[in-house]
C-alpha positions as CSV (number, residue, x, y, z in Angstrom):
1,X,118.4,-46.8,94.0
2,X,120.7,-48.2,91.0
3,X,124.1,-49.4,93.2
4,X,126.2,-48.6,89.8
5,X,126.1,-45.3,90.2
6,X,126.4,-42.5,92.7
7,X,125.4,-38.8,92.8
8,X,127.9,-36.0,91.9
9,X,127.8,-33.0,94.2
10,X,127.5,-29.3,92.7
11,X,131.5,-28.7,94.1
12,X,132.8,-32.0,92.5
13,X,131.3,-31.1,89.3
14,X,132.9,-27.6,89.3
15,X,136.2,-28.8,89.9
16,X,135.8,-31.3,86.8
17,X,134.6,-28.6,84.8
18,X,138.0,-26.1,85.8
19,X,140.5,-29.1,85.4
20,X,139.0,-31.0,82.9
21,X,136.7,-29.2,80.5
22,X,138.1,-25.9,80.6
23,X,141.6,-25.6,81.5
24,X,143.4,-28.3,78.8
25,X,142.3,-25.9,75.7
26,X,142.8,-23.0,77.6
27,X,146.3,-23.8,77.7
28,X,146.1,-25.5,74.6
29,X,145.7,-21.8,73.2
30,X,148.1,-20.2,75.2
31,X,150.6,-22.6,73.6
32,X,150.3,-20.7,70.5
33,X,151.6,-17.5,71.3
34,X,154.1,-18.9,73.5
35,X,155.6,-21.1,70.7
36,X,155.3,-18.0,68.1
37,X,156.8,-15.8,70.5
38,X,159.5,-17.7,72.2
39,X,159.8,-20.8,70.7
40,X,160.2,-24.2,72.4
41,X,163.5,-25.3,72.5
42,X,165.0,-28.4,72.2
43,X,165.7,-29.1,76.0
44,X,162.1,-28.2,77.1
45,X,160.5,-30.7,73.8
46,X,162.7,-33.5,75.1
47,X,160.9,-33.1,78.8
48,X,157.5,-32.7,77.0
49,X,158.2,-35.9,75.5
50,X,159.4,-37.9,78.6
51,X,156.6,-36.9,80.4
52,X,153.8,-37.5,77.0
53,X,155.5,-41.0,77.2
54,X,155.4,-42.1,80.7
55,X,151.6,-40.5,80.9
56,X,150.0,-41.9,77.6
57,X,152.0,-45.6,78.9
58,X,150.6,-45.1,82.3
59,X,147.1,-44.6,81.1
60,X,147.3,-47.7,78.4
61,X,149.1,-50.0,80.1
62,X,148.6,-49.4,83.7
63,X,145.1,-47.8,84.3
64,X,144.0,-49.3,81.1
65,X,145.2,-53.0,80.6
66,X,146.5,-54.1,83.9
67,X,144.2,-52.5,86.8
68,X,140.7,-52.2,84.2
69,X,140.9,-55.8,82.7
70,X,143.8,-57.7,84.0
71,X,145.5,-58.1,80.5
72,X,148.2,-59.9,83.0
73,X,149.8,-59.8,86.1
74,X,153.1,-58.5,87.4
75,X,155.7,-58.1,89.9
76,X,155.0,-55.1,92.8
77,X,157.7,-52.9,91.9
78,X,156.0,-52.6,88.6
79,X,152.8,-52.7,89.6
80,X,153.4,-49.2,91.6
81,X,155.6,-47.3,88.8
82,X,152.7,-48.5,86.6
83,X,150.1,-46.7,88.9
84,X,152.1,-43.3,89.1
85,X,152.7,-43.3,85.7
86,X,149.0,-43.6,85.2
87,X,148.2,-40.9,87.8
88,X,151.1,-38.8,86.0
89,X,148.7,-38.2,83.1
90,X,146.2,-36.4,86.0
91,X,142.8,-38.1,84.8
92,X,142.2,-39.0,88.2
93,X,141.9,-41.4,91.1
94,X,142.8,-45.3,89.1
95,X,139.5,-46.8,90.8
96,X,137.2,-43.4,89.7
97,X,138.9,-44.2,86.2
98,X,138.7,-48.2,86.4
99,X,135.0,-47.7,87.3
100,X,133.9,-45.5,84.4
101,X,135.6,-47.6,81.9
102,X,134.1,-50.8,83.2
103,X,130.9,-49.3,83.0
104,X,131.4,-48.1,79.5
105,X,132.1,-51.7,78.2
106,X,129.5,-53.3,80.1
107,X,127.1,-50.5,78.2
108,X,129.3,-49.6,75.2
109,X,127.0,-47.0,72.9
110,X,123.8,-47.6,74.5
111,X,121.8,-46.1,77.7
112,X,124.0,-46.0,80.8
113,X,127.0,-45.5,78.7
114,X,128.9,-42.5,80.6
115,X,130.5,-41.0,77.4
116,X,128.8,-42.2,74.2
117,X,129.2,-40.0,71.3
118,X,125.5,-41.6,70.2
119,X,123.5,-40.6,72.8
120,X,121.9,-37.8,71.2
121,X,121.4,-39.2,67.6
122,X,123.0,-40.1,64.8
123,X,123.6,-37.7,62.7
124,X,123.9,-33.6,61.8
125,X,124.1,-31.5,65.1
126,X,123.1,-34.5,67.3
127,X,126.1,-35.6,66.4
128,X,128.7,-33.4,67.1
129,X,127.1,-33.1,70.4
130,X,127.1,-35.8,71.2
131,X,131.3,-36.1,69.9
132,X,131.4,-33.0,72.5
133,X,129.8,-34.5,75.4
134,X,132.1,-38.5,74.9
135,X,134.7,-36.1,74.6
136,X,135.0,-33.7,77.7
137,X,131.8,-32.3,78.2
138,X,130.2,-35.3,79.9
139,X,132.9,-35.1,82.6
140,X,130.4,-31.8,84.1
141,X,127.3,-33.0,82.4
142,X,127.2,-36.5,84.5
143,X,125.1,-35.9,87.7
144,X,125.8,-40.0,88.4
145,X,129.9,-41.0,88.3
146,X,130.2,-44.8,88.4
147,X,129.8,-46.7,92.4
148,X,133.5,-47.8,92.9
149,X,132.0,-50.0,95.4
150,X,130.1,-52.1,92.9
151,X,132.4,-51.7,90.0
152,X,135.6,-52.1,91.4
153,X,135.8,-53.6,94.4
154,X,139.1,-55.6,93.5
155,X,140.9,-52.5,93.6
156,X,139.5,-51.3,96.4
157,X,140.5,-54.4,98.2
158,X,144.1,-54.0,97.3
159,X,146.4,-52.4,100.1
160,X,148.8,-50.5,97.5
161,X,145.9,-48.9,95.0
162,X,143.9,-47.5,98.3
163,X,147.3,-45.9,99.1
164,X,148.2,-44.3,96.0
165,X,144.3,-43.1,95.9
166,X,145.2,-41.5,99.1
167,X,148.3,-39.9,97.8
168,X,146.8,-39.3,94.3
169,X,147.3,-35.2,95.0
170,X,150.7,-35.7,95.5
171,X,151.7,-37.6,92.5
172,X,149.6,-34.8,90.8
173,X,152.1,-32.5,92.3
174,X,155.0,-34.5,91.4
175,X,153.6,-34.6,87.5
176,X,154.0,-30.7,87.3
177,X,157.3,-30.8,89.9
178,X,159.3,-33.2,87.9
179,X,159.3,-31.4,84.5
180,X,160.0,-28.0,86.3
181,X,162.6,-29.5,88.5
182,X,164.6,-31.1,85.6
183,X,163.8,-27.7,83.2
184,X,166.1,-26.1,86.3
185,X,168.7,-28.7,86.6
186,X,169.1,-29.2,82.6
187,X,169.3,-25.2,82.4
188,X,170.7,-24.5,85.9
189,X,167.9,-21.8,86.1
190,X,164.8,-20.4,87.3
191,X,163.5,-19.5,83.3
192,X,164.7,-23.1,82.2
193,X,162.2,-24.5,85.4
194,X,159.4,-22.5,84.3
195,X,159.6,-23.4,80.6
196,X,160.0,-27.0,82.1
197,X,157.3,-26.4,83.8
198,X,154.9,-25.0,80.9
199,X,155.5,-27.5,78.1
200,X,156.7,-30.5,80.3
201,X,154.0,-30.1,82.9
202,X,150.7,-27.4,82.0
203,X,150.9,-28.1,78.2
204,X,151.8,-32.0,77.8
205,X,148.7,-32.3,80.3
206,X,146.4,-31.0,77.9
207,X,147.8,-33.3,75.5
208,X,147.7,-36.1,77.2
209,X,143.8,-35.4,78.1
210,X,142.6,-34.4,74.4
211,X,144.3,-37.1,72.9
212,X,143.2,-39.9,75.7
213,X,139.6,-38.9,75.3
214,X,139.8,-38.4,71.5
215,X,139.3,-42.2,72.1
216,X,136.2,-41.7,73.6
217,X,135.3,-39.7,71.1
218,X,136.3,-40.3,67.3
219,X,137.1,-44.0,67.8
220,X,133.4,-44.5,68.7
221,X,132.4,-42.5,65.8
222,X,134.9,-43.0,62.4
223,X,137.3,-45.1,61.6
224,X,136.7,-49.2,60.4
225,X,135.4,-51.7,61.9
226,X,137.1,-55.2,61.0
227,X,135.6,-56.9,63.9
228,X,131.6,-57.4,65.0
229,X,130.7,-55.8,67.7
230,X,127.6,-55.0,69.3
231,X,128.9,-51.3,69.7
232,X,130.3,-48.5,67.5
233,X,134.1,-49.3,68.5
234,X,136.8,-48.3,65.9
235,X,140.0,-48.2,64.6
236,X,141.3,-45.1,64.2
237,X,145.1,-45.0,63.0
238,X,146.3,-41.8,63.9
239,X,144.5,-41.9,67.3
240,X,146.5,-45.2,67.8
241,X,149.9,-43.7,67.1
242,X,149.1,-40.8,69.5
243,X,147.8,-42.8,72.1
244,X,150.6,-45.5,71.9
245,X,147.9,-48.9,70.7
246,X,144.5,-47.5,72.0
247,X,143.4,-46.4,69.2
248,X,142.6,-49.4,68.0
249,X,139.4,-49.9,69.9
250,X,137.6,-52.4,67.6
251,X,139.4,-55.7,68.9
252,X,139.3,-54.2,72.5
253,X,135.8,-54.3,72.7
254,X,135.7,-57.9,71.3
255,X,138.5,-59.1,74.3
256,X,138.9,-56.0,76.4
257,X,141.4,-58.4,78.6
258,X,143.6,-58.8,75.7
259,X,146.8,-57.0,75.6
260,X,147.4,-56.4,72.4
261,X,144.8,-53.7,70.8
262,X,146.3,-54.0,67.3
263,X,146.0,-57.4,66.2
264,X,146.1,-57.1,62.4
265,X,148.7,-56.6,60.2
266,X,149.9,-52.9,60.2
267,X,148.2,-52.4,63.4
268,X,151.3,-50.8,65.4
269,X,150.7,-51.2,69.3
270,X,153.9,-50.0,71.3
271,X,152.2,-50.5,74.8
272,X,151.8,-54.0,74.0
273,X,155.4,-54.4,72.6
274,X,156.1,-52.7,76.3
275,X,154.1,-55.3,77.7
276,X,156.3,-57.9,76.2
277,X,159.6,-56.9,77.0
278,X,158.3,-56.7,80.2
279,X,157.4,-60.3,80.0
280,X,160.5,-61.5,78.4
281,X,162.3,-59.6,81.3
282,X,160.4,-62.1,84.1
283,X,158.7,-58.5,85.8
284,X,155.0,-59.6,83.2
285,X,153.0,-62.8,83.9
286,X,149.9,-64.2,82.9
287,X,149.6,-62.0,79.7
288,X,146.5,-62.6,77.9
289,X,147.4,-62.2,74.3
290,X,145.1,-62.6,71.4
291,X,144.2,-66.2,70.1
292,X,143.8,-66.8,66.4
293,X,141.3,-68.8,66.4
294,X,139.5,-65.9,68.3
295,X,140.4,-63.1,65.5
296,X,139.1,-65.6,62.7
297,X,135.6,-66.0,64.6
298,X,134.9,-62.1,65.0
299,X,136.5,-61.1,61.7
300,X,134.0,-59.5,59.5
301,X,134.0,-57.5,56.0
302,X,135.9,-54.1,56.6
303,X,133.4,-51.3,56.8
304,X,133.2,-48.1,58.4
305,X,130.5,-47.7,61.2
306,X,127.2,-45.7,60.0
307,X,126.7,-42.6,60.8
């Protein structure tokens, strides 16, 4: 029995296939009419954004940098608005997300890879299966999910991440109740809650997801590649600017416990520029940011990867 992964029952995979696979463009779509119909107005955009923000930094900088590789350290208080930020963006449990990633970089493009966009071949329909299945579609494909036990058992050991796994439906909750409740108070009514609700809370979730996992996705596939790497990681410059600095994947595959993704010139990476003002503040310790001497070594001729 292989102690990095664990079997996924029939149910579990159903509800991963309702939340995650098939409900995001589904309301993706219904966007569309809504926005040709009613319009979004500028109260219920400023709401969406707020709640894109603290998602897409909870995800990079929380789940991502500090809990997955330990890019640095920081006080408690932070710690925990870092982990419901990260659970605001409703990808799951931060030790089922920690584990998956950790086993992606340990198998990055190759067999035991949970979301490769390669595993089906390298070109023509193989392809764009394969895009479809790093994307969303291995979320109900996957019979195995990564052993938390064996991948992280630092977080599991920690007294404050088994809590907020424990509350983890709740701060769901609160990710669709926040936008709603300040869609009523802004508008002092029930229509301004419920178009709170809709682009704050049903809509900037799909968002979120579809833009997260477009890293997953298109920067393992196009983009360039300034960096060697025994994988397929890239930079991708528009998936950097919507994901706030993970986009640009290639150096984070080098030193996945640096903190700062973009490293080269150009290479704008707000979650790191967070990271330091959290620093300069005293609330960030131990940041691991990249050494020259490092980029020199791994630089390489620009290319794009084949394929």
């Amino acid at each position: 029995m292989n102690p990095e992964t664990v079997s996924v029952s029939t149910g579990r995979r159903t509800a991963y296939l309702v939340v995650l696979v098939l409900a995001p463009p589904l309301l993706l779509a219904l966007a569309v009419p809504a926005v040709w119909g009613w319009g979004i107005g500028v109260r219920d955009l400023l709401i969406a954004a707020v709640m894109y923000l603290v998602s897409i930094f909870g995800i990079a900088i929380g789940y991502h940098r500090l809990f997955t590789h330990r890019s640095f350290r920081c006080a408690r208080p932070l710690r925990i608005a870092l982990l419901l930020a990260g659970g605001m963006a409703v990808e799951g449990p931060v030790t089922l997300w920690a584990a998956e990633h950790r086993r992606h970089h340990k198998y990055a493009d190759r067999q035991g890879d949970p979301h490769s966009p390669w595993c089906y071949g390298d070109s023509g329909l193989a392809l764009l299966r394969g895009m479809a299945h790093a994307h969303v579609g291995w979320f109900y494909s996957a019979r195995l999910r990564s052993n938390r036990r064996h991948w992280v058992p630092d977080l599991l050991a920690d007294p404050d991440v088994r809590r907020f796994d424990a509350w983890y439906p709740g701060v769901v909750a609160l990710s669709f109740a926040l936008p709603a409740l300040a869609g009523g108070l802004l508008s002092m009514s029930w229509a301004g809650a419920w178009t709170g609700f809709f682009w704050g809370g049903l809509v900037r979730y799909a968002v979120v997801h579809h833009v997260t996992w477009s890293v997953n996705s298109v920067a393992h596939t196009f983009g360039e590649r300034p960096f060697t790497t025994r994988d397929r990681s890239s930079n991708v410059r528009w998936v950097a600017m919507l994901t706030l600095g993970e986009g640009w994947h290639n150096w984070h595959h080098v030193e996945p416990t640096c903190a700062r993704h973009g490293v080269l010139r150009g290479q704008l990476d707000p979650s790191a520029r967070l990271i330091r003002w959290f620093e300069q503040a005293g609330w960030a310790y131990g940041v691991h940011w990249p050494d020259p001497s490092r980029l020199a070594v791994r630089a390489t001729t620009r290319q794009r990867p084949p394929g």
